[in-house]
C-alpha positions as semicolon CSV with decimal commas, in nm:
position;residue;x (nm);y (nm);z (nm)
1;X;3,560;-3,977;-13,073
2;X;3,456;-4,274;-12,882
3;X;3,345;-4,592;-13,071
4;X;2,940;-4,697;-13,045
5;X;3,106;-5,068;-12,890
6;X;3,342;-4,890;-12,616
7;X;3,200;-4,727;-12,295
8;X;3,434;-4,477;-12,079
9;X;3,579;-4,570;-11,781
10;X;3,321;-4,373;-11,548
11;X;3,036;-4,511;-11,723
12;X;3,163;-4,810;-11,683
13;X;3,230;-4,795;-11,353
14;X;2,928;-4,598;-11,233
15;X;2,698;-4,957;-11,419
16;X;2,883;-5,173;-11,228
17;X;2,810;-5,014;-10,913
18;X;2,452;-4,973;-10,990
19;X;2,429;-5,333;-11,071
20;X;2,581;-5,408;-10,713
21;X;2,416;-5,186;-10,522
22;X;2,071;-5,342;-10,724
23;X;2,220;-5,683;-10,680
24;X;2,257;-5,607;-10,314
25;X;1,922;-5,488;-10,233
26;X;1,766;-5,697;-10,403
27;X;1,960;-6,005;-10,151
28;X;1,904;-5,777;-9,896
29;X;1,497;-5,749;-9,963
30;X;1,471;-6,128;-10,003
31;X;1,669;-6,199;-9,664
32;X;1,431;-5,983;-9,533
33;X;1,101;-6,121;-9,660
34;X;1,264;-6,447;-9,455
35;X;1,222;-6,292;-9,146
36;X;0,892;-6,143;-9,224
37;X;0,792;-6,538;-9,314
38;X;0,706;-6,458;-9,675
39;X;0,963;-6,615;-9,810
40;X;1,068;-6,963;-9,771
41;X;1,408;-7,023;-9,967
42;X;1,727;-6,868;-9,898
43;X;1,793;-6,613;-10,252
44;X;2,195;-6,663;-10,358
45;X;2,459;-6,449;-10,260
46;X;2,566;-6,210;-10,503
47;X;2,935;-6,324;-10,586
48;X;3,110;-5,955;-10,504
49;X;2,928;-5,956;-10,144
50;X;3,109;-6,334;-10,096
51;X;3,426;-6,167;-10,223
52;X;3,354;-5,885;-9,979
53;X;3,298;-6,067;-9,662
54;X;3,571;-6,322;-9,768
55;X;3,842;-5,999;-9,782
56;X;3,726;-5,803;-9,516
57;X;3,726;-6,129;-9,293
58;X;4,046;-6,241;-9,390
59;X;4,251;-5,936;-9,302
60;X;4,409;-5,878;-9,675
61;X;4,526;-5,561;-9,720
62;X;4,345;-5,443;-10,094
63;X;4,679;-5,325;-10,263
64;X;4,943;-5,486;-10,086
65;X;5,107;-5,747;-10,337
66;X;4,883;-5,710;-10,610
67;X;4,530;-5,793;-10,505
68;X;4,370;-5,621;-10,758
69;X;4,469;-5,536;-11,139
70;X;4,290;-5,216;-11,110
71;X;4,215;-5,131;-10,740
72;X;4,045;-4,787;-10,776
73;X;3,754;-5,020;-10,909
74;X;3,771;-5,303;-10,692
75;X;3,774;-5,052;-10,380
76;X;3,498;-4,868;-10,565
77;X;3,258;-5,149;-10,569
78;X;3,417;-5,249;-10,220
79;X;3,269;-4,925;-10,077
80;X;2,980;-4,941;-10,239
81;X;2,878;-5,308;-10,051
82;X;3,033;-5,175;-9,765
83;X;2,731;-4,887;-9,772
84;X;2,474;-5,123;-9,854
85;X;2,568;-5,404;-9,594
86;X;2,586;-5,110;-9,349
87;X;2,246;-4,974;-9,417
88;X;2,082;-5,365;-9,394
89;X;2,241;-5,393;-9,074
90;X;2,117;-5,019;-8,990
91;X;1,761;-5,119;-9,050
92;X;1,793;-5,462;-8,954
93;X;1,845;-5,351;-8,598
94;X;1,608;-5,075;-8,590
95;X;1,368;-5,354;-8,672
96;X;1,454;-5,564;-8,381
97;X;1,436;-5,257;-8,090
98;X;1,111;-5,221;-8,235
């Protein structure tokens, strides 16, 4: 029996890439009321999409030497910016052949 203080792994997991993918759109949305001119400052970057960019530009390998404690999560959360970045791209270029 599971204490009321301790989540499971999986439920665990599955909130933090909820918040993410929340976090994300949410960046996402703003960046986008930019373009359409309704919005005039520049919202902050969620931290895991400048961890994101800053792995997938460097070239790191995510589980050679270490890079993560607990990579199944890391590369979890990894995929799931990976989605959302795709699919703001997606429709970010269907807006401009428009």
């Amino acid at each position: 029996m599971q204490c009321g203080l301790a989540k499971s792994g999986g439920s665990l997991i599955g909130e933090i890439l909820e918040e993410t993918r929340t976090e994300l759109r949410e960046y996402f949305g703003a960046m986008n009321e930019i373009k359409a001119g309704i919005r005039s400052s520049m919202p902050y970057k969620p931290n895991r999409l400048r961890v994101y960019e800053a792995v997938k530009s460097s070239g790191l390998s995510l589980l050679a030497g270490g890079l993560m404690d607990q990579p199944y999560i890391w590369i979890a959360i990894f995929e799931a910016i990976s989605q959302e970045v795709a699919l703001y791209e997606a429709l970010d270029n269907a807006n401009r052949s428009r």
